[in-house]
Structures are given as structure tokens and as C-alpha cells.
C-alpha positions as CSV (number, residue, x, y, z in Angstrom):
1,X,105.1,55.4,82.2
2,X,103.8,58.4,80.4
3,X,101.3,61.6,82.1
4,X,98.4,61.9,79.9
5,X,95.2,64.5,80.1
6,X,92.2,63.1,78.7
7,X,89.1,65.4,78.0
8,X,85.9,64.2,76.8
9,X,82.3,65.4,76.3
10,X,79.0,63.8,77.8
11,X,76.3,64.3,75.6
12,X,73.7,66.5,77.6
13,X,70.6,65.0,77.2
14,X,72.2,62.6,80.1
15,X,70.4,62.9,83.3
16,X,73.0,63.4,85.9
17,X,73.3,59.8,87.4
18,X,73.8,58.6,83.8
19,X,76.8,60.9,83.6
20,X,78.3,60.1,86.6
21,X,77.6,56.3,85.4
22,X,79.5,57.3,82.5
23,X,82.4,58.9,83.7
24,X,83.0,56.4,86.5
25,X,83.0,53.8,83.5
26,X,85.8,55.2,81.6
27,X,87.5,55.8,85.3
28,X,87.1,52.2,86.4
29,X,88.1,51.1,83.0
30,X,91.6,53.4,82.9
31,X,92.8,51.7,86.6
32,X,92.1,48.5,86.0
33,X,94.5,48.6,82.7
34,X,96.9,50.2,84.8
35,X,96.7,53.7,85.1
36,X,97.1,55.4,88.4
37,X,94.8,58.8,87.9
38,X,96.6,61.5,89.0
39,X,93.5,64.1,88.9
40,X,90.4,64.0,87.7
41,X,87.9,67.4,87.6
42,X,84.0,67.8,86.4
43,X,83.9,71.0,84.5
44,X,80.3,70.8,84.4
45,X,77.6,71.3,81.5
46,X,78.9,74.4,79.1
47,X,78.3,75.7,75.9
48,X,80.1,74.4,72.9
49,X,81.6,76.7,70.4
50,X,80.3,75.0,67.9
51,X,77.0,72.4,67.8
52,X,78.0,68.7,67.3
53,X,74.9,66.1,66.6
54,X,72.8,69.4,66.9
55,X,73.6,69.5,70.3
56,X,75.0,73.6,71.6
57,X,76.0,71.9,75.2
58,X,77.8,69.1,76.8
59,X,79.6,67.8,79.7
60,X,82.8,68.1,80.1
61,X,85.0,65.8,82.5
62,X,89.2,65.7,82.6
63,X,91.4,63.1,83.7
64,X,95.1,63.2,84.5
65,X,96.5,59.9,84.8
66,X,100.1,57.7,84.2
67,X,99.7,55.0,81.7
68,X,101.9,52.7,79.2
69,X,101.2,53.8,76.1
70,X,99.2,51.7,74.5
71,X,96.9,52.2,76.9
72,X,96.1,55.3,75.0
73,X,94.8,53.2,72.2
74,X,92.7,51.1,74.2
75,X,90.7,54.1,75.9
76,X,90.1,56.1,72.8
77,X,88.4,52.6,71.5
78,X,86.2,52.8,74.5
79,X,85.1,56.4,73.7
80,X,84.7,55.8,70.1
81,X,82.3,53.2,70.6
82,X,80.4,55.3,73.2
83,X,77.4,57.4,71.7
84,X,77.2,59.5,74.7
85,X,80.7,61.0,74.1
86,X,80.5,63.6,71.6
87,X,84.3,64.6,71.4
88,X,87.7,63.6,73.2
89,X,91.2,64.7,73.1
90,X,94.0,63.0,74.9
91,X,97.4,64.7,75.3
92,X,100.9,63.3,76.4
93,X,102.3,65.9,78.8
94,X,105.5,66.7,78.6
95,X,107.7,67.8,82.1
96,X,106.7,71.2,81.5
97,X,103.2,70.3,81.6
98,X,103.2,68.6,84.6
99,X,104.8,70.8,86.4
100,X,102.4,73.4,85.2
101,X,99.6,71.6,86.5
102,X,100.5,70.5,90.0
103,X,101.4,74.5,90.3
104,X,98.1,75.0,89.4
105,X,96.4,72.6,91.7
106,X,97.9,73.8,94.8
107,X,97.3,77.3,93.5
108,X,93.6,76.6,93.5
109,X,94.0,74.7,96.9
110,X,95.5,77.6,98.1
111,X,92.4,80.0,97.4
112,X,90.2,77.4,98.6
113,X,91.9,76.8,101.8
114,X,92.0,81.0,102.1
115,X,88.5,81.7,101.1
116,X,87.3,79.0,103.6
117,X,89.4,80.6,106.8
């Protein structure tokens, strides 16, 4: 089994139960082909660098997850298909990678244990 990061952007003219619809779709959809999500993060509504569909903002979401891959295949059908995704990138991480962002997780863990005591 491959690590893979998926990033993909929600359209924002979505109201925010449609977005959560949305990315619990394409969450529900990776686990029951047999990925095991490793992390998953909301990054929020942000400006694009450049407009797509005449749209300047969008929702971004990440997930981390293991998967066989030609599950990769089958999830990028489901977000071509999907005409509130306006973009997607999925990326096989290498060790390196991994490592990288577990160390960053805990990092941020860290801060927010910290800030919170």
C-alpha cells in the first residue's frame, strides 16, 4: 500500500453544509475502497492565484490516506465528474515525505497543546 495526499477545491458558491456534504462524500467514498485516511485538514475558503470558472476563491480540503494504487484512478474519476471541484492534485509520498509530515503534525500538536496550558 502506497501514502498519498489528495488536495482538492470546493467551489465557493457552496453553502457550508453542502461542503461538508461534499467532502464527507469523497471521504466515505476513499474508506470504503480501502483506504485507511491517515489525516485529513480543512484549510478553509482562500483566494486562488489565479480565477478558474470566473471564480477568485475556493475551498480547500487535504487528505492523507494509504491506498492500492489503482485506487488513485478511481478517486480522480469521482472528482472529475464532480462540478463543485474546481481543481485536484494527488501526490504519492515518498518516505521522505511521510516522515516530513508526521514531524509536522506533532509539531503543530505541540504548539497547540502549549498555547492551550
Amino acid at each position: 500500500m502506497n501514502q498519498y495526499e489528495t488536495v482538492f477545491i470546493l467551489t465557493p458558491v457552496l453553502s457550508e453544509d453542502q461542503m461538508k456534504e461534499a467532502v464527507k462524500k469523497y471521504e466515505t467514498f476513499l474508506i470504503d475502497n480501502g483506504a485507511e485516511i491517515v489525516h485529513r485538514e480543512n484549510w478553509g475558503l482562500r483566494k486562488l492565484v489565479y480565477p478558474i470558472q470566473k471564480k477568485s476563491t475556493g475551498f480547500y480540503h487535504l487528505f492523507e490516506y494509504t491506498a492500492p494504487g489503482d485506487m488513485i484512478a478511481k478517486i480522480e474519476i469521482q472528482l472529475k465528474r464532480d462540478e463543485r471541484v474546481l481543481r485536484f492534485l494527488t501526490v504519492k509520498l515518498d518516505k521522505h515525505a511521510v516522515a516530513y509530515n508526521e514531524k509536522k503534525r506533532r509539531n503543530k500538536a505541540a504548539e497547540t497543546a502549549e498555547k492551550e496550558a
